[in-house]
C-alpha positions as CSV (number, residue, x, y, z in Angstrom):
1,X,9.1,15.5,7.6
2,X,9.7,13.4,4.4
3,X,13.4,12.7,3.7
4,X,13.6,14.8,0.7
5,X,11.7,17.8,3.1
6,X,8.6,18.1,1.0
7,X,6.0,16.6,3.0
8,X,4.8,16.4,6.7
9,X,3.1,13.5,8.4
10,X,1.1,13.7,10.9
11,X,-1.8,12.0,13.3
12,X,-5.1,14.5,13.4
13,X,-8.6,13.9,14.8
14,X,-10.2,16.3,12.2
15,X,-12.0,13.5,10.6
16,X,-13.8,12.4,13.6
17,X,-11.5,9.4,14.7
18,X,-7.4,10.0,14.6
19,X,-5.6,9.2,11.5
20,X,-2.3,9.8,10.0
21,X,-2.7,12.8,7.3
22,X,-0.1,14.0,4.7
23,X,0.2,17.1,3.4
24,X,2.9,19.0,1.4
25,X,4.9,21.8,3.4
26,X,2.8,24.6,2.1
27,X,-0.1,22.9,3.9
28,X,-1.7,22.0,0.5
29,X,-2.6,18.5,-1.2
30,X,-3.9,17.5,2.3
31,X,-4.8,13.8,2.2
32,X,-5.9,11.4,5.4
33,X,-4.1,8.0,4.4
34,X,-5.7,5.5,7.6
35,X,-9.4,4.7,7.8
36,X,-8.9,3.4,11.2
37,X,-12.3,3.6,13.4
38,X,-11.7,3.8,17.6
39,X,-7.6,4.3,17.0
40,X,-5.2,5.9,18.7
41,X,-2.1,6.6,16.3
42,X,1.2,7.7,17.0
43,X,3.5,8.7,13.7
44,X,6.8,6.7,13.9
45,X,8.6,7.4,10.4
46,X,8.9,8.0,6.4
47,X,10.6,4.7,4.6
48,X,13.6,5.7,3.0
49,X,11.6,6.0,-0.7
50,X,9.2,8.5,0.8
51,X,6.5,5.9,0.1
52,X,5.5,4.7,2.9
53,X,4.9,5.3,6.6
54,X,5.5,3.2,9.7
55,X,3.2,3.9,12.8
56,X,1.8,2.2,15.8
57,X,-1.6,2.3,16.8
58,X,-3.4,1.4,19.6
59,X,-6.9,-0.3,19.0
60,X,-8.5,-2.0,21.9
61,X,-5.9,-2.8,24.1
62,X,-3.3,-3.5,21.8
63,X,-0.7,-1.6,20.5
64,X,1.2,-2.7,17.6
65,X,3.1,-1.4,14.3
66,X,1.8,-0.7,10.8
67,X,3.3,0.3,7.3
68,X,0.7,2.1,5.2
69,X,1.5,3.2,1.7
70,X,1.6,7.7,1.2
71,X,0.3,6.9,-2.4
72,X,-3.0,5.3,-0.9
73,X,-3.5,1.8,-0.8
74,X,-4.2,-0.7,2.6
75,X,-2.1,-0.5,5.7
76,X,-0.4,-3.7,6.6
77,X,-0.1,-5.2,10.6
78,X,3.5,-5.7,10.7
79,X,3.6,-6.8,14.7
80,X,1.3,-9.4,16.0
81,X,0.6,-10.7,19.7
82,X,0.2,-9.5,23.1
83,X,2.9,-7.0,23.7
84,X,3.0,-3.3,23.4
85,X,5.0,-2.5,20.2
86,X,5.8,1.3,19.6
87,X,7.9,3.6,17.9
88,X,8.8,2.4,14.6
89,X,11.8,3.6,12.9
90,X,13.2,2.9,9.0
91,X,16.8,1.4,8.6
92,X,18.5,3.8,6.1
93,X,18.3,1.1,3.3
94,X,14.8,0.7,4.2
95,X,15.5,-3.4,4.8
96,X,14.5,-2.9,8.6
97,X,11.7,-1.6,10.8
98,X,12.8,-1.3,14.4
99,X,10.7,-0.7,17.3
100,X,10.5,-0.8,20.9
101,X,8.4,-3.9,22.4
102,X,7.8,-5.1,25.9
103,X,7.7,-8.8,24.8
104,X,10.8,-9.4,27.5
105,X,8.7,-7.6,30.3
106,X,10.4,-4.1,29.8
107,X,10.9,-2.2,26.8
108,X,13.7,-3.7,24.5
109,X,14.6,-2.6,21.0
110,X,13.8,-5.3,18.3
111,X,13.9,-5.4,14.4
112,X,12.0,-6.8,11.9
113,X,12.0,-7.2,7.7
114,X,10.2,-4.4,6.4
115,X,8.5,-6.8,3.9
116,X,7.8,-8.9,7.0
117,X,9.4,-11.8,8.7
118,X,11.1,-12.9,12.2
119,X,11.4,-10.6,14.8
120,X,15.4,-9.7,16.2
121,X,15.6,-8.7,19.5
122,X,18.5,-6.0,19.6
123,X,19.0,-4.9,23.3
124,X,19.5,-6.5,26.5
125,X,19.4,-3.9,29.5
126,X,16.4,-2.0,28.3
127,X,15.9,0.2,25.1
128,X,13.5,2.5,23.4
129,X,13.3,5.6,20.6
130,X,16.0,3.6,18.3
131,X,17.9,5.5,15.4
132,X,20.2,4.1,13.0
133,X,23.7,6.0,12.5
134,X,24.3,7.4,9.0
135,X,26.7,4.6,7.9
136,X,24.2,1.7,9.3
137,X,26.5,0.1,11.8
138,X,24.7,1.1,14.9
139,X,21.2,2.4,16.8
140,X,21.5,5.0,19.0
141,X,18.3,5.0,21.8
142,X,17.2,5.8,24.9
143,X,16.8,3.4,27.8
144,X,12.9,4.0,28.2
145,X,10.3,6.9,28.4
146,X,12.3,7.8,31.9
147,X,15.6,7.0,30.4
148,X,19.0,8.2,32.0
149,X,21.3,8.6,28.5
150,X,21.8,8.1,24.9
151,X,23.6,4.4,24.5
152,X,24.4,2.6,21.4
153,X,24.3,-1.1,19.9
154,X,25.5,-2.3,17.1
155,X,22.5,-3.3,14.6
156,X,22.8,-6.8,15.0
157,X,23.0,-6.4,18.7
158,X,26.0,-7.0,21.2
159,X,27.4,-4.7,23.7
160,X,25.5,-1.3,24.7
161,X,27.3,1.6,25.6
162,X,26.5,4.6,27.0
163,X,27.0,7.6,24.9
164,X,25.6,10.4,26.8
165,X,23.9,10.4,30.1
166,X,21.6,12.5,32.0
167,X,19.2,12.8,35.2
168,X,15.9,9.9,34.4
169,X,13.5,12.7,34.0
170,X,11.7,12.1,31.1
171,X,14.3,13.2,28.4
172,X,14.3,10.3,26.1
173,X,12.8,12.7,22.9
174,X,15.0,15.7,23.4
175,X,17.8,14.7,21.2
176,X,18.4,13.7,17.7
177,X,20.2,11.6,15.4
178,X,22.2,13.5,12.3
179,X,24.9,12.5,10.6
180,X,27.4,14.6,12.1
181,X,26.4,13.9,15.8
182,X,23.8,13.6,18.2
């Protein structure tokens, strides 16, 4: 959903090849804004503004990040190389993209300028699914895709702490981030 809760994003085959559609709540003003062609997208987040989307898709056997404007307009490659980059989130202030990349040789979470620039690796021990806190000091994430807790970094990196733990099982997308807890 769109920060302000009006609009929904979302990656859909009903064109033929999957894009990333928009469409407001009521299901109305239903707009496809990729033109990818062989593509596999996965939806990562809403900038700030509401203007713009951050995704990864997987072309080939590649998988890297893109921004694409909701307004229309061309999507940008903001990841380049031969990792696997996934799961972009917005910083709050919309300065930062982060994202999970196996560039190390296991997922790590890394940040980047939104408006492009040198990549920041931000965890050491593993780190996937990042959220920034409400105040913009710190990501909370999961360890991987068969992660055993919550933990938590400070934004420019340092020492990870576990927040919350439980059995590896696959759990690393149910929780969530809000600004009175997790």
């Amino acid at each position: 959903f769109s920060g302000d809760g009006r609009q929904v994003a979302f990656a859909s085959d009903r064109s033929g090849n999957q894009q990333l559609w928009v469409a407001n709540l009521d299901g109305s003003a239903l707009r496809s804004v990729t033109e990818l062609q062989d593509a596999t997208v996965s939806l990562g987040s809403w900038s700030p503004d509401g203007r713009r989307l951050a995704f990864d898709a997987t072309m080939g056997d590649k998988t890297q990040i893109y921004v694409v404007p909701v307004g229309g307009g061309p999507l940008k490659r903001v990841t380049d190389g031969t990792a696997t980059e996934i799961d972009p989130e917005w910083s709050r202030d919309g300065r930062w993209i982060y994202f999970a990349s196996n560039r190390t040789g296991r997922p790590e979470v890394w940040k980047m300028p939104s408006a492009g620039g040198d990549l920041i690796q931000i965890t050491k021990g593993g780190g996937f699914a990042a959220f920034e806190s409400s105040d913009g000091r710190y990501l909370y994430y999961a360890k991987g895709v068969e992660s055993d807790g919550v933990w938590k970094v400070a934004v420019s990196g340092g020492e990870e702490a576990e927040i919350i733990g439980f059995p590896k099982a696959g759990f690393w997308g149910y929780w969530a981030l809000v600004d009175t807890g997790i």
